[in-house]
MARROTI-102837 format. One record per atom (N, C-alpha, C, CB): x negated, y negated, z. Coordinates in steps of 0.02 Angstrom, whole numbers, padded with zeros to 5 digits, always signed. Glycine has a CB too. Layout:
<sites>
XYZ ...
</sites>
This chain:
<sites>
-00544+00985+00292 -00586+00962+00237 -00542+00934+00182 -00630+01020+00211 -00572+00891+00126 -00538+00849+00100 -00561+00865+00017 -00552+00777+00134 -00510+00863-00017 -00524+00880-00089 -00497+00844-00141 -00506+00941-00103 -00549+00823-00184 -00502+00802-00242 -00458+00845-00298 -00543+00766-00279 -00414+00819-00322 -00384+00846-00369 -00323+00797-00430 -00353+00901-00327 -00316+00856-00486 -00249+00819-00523 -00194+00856-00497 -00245+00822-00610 -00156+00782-00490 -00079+00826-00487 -00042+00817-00539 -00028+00808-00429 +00024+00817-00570 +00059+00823-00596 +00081+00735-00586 +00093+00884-00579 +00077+00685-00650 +00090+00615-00608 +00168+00624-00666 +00012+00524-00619 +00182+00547-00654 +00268+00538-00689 +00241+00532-00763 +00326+00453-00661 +00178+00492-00782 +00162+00474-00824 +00114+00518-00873 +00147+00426-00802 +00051+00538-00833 -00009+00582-00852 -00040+00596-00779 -00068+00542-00908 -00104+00625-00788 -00109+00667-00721 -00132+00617-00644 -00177+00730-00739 -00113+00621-00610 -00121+00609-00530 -00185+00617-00489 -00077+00655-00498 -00234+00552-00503 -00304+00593-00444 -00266+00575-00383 -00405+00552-00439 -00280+00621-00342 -00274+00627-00268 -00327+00656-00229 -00221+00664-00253 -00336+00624-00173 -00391+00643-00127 -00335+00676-00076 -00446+00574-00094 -00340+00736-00056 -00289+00756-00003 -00330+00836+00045 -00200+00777-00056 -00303+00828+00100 -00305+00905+00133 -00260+00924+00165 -00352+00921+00175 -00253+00988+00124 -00158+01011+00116 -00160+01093+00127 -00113+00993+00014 -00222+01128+00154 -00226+01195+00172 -00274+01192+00251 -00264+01242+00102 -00231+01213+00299 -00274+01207+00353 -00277+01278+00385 -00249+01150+00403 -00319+01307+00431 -00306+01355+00449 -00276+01375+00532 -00357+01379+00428 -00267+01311+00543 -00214+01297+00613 -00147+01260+00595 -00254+01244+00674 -00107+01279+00633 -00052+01269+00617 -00047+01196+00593 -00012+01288+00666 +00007+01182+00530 -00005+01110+00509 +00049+01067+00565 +00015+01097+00415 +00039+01016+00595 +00083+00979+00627 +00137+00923+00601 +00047+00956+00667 +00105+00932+00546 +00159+00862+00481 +00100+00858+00429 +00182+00748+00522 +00118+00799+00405 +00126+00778+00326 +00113+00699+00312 +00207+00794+00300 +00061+00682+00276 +00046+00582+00307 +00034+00583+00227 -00049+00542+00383 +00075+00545+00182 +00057+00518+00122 +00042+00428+00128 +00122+00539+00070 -00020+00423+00090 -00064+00351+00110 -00060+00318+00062 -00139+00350+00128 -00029+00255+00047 +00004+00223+00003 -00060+00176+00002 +00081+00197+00021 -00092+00147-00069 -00142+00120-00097 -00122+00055-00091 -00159+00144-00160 -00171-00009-00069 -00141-00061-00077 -00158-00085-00171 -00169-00111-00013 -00162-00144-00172 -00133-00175-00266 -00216-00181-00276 -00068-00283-00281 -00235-00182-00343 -00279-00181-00402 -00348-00199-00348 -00254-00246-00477 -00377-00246-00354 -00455-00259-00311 -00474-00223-00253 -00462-00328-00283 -00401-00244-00206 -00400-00232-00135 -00396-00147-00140 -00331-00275-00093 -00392-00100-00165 -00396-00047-00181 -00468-00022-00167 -00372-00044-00241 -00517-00071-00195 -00579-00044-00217 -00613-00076-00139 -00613-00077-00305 -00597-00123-00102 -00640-00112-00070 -00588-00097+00002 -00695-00170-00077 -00560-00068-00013 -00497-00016+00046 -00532+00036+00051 -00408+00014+00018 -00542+00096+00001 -00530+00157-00012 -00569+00176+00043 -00544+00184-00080 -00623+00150+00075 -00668+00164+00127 -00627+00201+00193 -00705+00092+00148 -00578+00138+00200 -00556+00137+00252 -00483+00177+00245 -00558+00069+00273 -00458+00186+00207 -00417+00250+00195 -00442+00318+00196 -00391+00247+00137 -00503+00319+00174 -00521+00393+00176 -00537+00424+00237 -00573+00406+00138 -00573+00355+00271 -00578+00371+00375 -00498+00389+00382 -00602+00272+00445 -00458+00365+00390 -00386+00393+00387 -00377+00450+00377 -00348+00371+00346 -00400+00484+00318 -00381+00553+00292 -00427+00606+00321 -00384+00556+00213 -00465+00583+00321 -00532+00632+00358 -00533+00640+00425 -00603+00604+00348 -00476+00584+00470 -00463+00599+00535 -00391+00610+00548 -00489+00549+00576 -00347+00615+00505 -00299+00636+00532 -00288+00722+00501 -00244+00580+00520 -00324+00750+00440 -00336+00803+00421 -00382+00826+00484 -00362+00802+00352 -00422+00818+00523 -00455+00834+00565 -00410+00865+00618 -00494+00785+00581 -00338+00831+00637 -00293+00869+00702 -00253+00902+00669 -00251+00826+00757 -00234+00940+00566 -00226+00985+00554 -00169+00967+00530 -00237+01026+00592 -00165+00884+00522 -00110+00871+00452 -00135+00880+00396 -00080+00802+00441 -00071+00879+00339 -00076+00878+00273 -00071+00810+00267 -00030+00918+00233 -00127+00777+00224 -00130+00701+00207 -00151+00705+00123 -00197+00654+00261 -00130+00667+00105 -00123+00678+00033 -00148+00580+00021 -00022+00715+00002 -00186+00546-00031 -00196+00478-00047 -00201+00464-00146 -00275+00457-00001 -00162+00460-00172 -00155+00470-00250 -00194+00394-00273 -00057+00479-00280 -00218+00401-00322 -00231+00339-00357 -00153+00326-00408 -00312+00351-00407 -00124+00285-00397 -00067+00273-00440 -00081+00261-00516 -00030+00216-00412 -00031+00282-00554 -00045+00285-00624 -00074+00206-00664 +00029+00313-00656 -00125+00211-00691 -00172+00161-00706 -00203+00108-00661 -00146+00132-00748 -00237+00143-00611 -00270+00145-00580 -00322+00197-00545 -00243+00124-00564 -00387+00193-00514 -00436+00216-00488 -00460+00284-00561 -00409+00241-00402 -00443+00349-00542 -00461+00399-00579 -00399+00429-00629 -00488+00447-00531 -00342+00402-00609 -00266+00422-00615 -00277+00398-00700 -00196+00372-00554 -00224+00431-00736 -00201+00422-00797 -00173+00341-00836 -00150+00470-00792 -00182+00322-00887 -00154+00270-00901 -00206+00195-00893 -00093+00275-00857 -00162+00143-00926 -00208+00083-00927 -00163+00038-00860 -00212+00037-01018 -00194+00003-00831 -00166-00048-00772 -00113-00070-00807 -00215-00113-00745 -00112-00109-00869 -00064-00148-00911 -00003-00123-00920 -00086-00159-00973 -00004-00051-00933 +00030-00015-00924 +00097+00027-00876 -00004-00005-00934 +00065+00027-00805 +00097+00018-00770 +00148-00019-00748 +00075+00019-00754 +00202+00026-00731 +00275-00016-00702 +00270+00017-00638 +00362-00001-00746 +00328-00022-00581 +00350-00002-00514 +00375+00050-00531 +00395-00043-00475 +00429+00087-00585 +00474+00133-00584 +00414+00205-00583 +00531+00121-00654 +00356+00199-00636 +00311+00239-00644 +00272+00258-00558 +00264+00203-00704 +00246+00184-00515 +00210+00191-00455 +00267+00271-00438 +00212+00106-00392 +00331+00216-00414 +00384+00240-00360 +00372+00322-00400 +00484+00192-00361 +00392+00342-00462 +00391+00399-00479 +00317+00455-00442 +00396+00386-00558 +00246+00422-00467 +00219+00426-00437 +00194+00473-00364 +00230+00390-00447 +00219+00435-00308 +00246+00430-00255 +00273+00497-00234 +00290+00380-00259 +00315+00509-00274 +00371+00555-00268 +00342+00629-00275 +00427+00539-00323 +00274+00634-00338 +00252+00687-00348 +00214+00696-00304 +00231+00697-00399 +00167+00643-00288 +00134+00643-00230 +00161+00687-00161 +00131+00573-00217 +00201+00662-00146 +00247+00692-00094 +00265+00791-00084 +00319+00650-00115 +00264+00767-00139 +00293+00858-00196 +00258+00912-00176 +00271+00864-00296 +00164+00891-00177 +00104+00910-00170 +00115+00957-00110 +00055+00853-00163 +00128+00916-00043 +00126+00951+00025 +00200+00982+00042 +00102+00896+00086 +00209+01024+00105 +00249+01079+00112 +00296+01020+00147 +00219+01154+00154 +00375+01051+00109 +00427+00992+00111 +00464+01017+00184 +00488+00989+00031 +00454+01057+00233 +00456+01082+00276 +00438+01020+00335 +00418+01140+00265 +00403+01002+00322 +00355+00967+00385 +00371+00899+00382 +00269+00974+00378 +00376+00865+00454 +00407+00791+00451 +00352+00763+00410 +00420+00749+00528 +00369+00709+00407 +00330+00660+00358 +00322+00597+00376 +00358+00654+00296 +00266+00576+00357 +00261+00501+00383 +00213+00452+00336 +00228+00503+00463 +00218+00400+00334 +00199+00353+00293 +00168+00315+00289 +00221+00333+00281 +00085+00299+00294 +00053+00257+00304 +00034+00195+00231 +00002+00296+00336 +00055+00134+00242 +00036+00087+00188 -00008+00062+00185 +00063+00046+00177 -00062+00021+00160 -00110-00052+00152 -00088-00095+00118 -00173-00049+00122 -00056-00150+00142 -00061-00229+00110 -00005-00210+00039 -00167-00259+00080 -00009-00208-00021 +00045-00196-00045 +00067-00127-00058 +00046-00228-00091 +00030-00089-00028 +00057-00035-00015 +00113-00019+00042 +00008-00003-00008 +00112-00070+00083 +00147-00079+00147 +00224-00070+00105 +00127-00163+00195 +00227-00118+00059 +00300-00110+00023 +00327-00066-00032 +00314-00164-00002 +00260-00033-00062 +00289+00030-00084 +00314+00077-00046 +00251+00059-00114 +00271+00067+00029 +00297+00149+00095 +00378+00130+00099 +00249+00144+00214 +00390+00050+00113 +00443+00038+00147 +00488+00048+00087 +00444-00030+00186 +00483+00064+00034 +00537+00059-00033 +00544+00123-00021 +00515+00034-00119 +00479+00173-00029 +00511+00256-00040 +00568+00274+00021 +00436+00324-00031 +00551+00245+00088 +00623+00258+00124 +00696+00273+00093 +00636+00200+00159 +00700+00239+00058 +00763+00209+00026 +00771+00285-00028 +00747+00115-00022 +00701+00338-00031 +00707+00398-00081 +00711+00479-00012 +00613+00395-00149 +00660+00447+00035 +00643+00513+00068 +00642+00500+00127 +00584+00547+00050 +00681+00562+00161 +00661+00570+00257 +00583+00541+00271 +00659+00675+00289 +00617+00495+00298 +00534+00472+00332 +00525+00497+00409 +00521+00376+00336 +00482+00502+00475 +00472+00501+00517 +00477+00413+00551 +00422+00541+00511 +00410+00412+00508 +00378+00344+00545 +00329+00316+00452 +00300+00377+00645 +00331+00239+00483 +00293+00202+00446 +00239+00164+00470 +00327+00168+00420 +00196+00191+00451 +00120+00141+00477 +00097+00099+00430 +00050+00184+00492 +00125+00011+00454 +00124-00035+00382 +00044-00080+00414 +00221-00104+00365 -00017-00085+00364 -00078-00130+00378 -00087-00170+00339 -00134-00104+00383 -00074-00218+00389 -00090-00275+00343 -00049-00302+00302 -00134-00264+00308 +00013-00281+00329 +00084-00294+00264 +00083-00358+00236 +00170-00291+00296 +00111-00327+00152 +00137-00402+00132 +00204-00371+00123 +00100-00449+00058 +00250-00411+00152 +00324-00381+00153 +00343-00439+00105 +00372-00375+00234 +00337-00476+00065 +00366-00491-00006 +00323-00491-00059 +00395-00553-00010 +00349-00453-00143 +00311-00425-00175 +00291-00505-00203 +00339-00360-00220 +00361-00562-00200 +00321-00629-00228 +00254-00661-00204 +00365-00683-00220 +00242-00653-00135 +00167-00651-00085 +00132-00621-00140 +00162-00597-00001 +00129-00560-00157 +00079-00515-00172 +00068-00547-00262 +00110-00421-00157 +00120-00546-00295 +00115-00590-00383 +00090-00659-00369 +00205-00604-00432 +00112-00689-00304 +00057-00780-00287 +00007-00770-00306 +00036-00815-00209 +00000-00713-00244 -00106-00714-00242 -00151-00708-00299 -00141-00646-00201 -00116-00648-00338 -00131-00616-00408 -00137-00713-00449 -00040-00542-00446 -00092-00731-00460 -00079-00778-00515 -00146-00835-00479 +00022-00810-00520 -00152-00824-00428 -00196-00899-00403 -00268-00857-00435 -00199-00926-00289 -00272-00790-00412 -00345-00792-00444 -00360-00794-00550 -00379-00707-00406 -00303-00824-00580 -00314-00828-00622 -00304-00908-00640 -00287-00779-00648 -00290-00927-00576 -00290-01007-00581 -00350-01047-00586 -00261-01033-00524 -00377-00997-00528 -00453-01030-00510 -00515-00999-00544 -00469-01024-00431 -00507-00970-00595 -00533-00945-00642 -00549-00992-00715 -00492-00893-00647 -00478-01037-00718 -00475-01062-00757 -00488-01147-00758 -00429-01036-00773 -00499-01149-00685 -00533-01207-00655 -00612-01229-00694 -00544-01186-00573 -00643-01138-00713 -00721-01185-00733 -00723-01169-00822 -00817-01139-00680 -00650-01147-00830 -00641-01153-00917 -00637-01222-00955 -00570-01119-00939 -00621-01211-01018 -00591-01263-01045 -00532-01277-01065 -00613-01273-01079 -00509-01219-01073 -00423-01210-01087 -00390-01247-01053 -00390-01145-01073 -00305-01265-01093 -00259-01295-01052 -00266-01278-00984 -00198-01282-01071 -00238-01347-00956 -00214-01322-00879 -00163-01277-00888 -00186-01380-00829 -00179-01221-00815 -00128-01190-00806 -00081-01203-00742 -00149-01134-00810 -00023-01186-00738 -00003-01173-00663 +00031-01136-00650 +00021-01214-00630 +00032-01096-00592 +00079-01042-00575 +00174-01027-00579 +00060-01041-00509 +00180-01087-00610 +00246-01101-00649 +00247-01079-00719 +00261-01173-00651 +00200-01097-00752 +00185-01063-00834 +00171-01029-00823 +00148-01077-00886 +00123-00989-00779 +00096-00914-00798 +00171-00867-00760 -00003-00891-00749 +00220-00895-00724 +00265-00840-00727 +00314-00842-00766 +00290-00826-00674 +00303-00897-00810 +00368-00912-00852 +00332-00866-00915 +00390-01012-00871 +00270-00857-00937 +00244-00837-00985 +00244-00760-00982 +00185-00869-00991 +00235-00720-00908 +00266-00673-00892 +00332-00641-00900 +00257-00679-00855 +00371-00688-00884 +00440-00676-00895 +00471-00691-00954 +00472-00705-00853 +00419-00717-01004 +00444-00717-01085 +00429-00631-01116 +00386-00787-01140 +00373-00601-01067 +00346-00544-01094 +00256-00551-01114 +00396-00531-01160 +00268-00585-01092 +00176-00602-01105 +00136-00538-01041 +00148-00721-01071 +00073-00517-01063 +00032-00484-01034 -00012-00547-01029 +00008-00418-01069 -00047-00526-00956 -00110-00591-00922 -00161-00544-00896 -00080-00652-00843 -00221-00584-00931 -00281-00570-00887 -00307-00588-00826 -00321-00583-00912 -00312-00548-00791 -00320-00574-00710 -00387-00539-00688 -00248-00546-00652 -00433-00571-00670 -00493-00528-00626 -00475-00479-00640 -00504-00529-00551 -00503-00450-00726 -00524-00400-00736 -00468-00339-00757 -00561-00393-00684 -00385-00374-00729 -00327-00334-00737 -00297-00365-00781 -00288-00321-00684 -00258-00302-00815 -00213-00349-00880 -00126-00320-00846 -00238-00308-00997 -00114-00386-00832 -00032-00400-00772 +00010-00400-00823 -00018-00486-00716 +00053-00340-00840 +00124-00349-00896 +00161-00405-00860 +00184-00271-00905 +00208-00414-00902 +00273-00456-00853 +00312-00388-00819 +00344-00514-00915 +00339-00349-00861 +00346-00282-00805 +00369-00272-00768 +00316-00261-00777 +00265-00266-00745 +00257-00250-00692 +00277-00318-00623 +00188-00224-00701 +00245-00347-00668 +00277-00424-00606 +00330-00432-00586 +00278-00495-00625 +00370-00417-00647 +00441-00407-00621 +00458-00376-00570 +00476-00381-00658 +00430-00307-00579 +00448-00252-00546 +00408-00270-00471 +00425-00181-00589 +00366-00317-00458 +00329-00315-00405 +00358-00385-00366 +00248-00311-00426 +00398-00427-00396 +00433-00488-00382 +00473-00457-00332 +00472-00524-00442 +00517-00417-00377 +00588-00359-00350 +00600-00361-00254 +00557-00250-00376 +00494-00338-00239 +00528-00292-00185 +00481-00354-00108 +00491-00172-00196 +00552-00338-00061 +00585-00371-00004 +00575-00349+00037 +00640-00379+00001 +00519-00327+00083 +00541-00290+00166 +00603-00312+00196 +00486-00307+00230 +00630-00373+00206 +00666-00379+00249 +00730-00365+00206 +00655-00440+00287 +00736-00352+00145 +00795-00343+00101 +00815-00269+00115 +00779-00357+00020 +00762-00211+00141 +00778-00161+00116 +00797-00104+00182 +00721-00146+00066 +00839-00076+00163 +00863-00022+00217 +00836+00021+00264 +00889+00015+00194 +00832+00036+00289 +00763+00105+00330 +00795+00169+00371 +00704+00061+00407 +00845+00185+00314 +00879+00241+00362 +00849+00301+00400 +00923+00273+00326 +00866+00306+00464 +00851+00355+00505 +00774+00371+00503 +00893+00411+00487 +00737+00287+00509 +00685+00289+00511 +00678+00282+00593 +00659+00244+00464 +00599+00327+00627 +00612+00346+00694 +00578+00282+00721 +00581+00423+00719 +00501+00270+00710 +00456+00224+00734 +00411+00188+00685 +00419+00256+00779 +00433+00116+00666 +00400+00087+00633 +00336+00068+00655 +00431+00048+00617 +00262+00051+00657 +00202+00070+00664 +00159-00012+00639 +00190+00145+00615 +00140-00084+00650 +00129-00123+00628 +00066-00140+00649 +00170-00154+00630 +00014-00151+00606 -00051-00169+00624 -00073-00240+00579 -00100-00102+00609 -00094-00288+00641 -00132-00338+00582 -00189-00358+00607 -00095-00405+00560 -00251-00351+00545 -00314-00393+00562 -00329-00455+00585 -00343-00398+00522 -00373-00472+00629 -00382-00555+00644 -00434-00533+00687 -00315-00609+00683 -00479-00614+00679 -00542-00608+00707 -00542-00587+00795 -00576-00680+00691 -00508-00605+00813 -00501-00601+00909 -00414-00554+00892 -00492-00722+00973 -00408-00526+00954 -00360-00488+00969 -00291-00533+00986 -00385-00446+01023 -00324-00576+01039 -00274-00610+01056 -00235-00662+01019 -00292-00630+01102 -00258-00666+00949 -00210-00701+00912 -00136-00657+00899 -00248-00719+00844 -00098-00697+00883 -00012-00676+00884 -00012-00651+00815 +00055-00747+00896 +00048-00620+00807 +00052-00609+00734 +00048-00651+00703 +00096-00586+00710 +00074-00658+00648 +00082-00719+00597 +00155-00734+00600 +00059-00702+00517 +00184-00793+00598 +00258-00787+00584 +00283-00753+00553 +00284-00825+00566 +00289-00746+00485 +00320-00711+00450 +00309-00630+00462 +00306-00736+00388 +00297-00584+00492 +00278-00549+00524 +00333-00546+00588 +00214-00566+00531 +00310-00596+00616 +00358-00593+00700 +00432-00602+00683 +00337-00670+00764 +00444-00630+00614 +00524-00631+00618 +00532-00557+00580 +00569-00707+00572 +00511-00552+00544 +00514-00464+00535 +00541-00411+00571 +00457-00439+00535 +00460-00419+00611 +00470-00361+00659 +00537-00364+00712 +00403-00358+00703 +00543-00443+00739 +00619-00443+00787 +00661-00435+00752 +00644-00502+00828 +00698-00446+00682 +00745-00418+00647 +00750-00333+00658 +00731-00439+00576 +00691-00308+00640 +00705-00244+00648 +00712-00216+00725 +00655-00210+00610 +00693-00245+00762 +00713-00234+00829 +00787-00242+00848 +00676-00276+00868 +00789-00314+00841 +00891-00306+00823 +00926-00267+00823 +00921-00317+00770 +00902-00230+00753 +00961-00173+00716 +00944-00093+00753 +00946-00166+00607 +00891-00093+00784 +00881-00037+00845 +00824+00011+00843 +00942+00010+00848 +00745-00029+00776 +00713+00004+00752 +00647+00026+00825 +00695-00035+00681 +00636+00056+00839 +00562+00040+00878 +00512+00033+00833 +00535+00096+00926 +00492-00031+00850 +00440-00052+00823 +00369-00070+00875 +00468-00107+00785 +00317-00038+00858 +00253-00067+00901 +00206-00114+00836 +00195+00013+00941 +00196-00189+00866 +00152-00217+00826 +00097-00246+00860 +00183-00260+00787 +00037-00246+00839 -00016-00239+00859 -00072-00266+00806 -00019-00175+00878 -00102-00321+00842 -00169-00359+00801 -00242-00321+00838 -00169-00465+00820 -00268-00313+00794 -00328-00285+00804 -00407-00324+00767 -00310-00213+00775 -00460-00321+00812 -00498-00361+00787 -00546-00338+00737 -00523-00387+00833 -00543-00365+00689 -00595-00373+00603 -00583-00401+00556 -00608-00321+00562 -00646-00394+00509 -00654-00446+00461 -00572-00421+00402 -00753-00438+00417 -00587-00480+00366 -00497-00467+00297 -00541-00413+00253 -00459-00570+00220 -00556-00346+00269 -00596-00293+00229 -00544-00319+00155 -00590-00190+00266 -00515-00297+00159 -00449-00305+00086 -00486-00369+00052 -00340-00333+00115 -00526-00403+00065 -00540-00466+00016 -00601-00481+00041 -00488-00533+00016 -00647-00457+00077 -00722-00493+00094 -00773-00456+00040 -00754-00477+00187 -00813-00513+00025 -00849-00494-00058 -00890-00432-00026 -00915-00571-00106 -00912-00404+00034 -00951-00365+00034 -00884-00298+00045 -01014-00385+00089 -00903-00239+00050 -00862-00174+00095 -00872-00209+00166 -00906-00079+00090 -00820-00207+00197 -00810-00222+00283 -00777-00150+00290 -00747-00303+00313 -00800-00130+00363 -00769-00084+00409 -00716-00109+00443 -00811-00060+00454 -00659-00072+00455 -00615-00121+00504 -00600-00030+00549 -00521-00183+00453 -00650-00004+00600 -00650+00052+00655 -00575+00026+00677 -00721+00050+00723 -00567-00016+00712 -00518-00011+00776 -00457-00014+00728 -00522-00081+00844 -00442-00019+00672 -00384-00005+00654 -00369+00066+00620 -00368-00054+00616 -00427+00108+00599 -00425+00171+00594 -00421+00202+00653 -00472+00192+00561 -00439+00181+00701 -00432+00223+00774 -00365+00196+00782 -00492+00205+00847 -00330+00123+00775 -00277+00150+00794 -00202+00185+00760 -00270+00108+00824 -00220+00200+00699 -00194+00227+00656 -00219+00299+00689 -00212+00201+00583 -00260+00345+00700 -00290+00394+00707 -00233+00414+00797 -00386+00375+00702 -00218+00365+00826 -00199+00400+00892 -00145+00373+00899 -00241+00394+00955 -00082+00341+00849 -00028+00344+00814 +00000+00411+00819 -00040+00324+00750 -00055+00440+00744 -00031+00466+00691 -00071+00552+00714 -00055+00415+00611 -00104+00547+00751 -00163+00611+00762 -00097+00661+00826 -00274+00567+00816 -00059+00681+00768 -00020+00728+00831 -00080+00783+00853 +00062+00777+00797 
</sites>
């Protein structure tokens, strides 16, 4: 069973949805890394199937709203990477430091899992839907304030001024979020393929698309064979459903909770 609570965050207090007392033996430890600001809200569905089935074979799964965001402490604007990563860490704190651990991401959460490596024994990483560069993830952000400003009257903008205006220190309104420079900064920063993965066991890769039999995406496929290279096991795997992370209604995406569920369901 699954409970909310505060934890102790870096900043102010920590909501977390987690189940962290079982009465069969616990088999590990799955902390579920939130993807970025919108895609959050219509995720949480499909994270909580996650938590509710892998707490079901008698892990500790723990899912935090990061500081200024969901129920968690603080204003969005507010937020830096150093605060998430801190975050993270308490998160972690929560469940018994005994038990392997493993890491499931969403979309830019994929690169917060793959950064905490670089802090804590990981097992395994289960990345969905990765965006393995944080500049991908500040594009997307900056376009929906592009096309926003398409049915204004204000100067033109372009995604050249709004990061130069960032990087003077300017705060931006974005669908509803107010983006420090910061944080952009701090979200520019981070690199999957830049970053280390020590004595990581089995990396874990899932991507949505309408039919199965589509390939990864490039950027993706050179990824994953880099890390094959250097001696990682990696399984990557497209699975079929709608882009839940961005379709105006809630979408289900089952076959990627099932296959996260028989992964991760020791």
């Amino acid at each position: 069973m699954s409970v909310a609570f505060f934890a102790e965050g870096s900043a102010g207090p920590l909501f977390c949805v987690g189940a962290l007392r079982h009465a069969a033996v616990t088999t590990g430890r799955v902390l579920l890394v939130p993807p970025f600001a919108e895609e959050m809200n219509k995720s949480r569905h499909l994270l909580s199937a996650i938590l509710r089935g892998l707490a079901d074979t008698g892990q500790q799964v723990i899912l935090p709203d990061l500081f200024g965001t969901g129920d968690s402490a603080g204003d969005f604007g507010e937020a830096t990477l150093a605060t998430w990563r801190s975050d993270l860490d308490h998160a972690i704190a929560q469940m018994d430091a005994a038990l392997p651990l493993d890491v499931v991401g969403l979309r830019f959460g994929t690169l917060l899992a793959a950064d905490l490596v670089q802090r804590h024994p990981v097992r395994s990483l289960t990345l969905l839907q990765p965006v393995s560069e944080g500049r991908q993830q500040l594009t997307q952000m900056l376009r929906l304030r592009l096309a926003a400003s398409l049915t204004g009257s204000a100067e033109k903008e372009t995604a050249a001024s709004l990061r130069q205006r960032l990087a003077d220190g300017e705060d931006l309104e974005i669908a509803g979020y107010c983006l420090s420079g910061t944080l952009a900064a701090g979200i520019e920063s981070l690199s999957m393929g830049q970053m280390t993965l020590p004595d990581i066991d089995h990396i874990h890769w899932l991507e949505a698309a309408p039919q199965t039999d589509r390939p990864l995406m490039p950027v993706s496929r050179r990824l994953v064979d880099a890390w094959v290279a250097r001696g990682i096991r990696v399984d990557a795997e497209v699975v079929a459903c709608d882009a839940f992370w961005a379709t105006q209604e809630i979408a289900d995406c089952a076959p990627m909770v099932a296959k996260v569920l028989d992964r991760l369901g020791n």
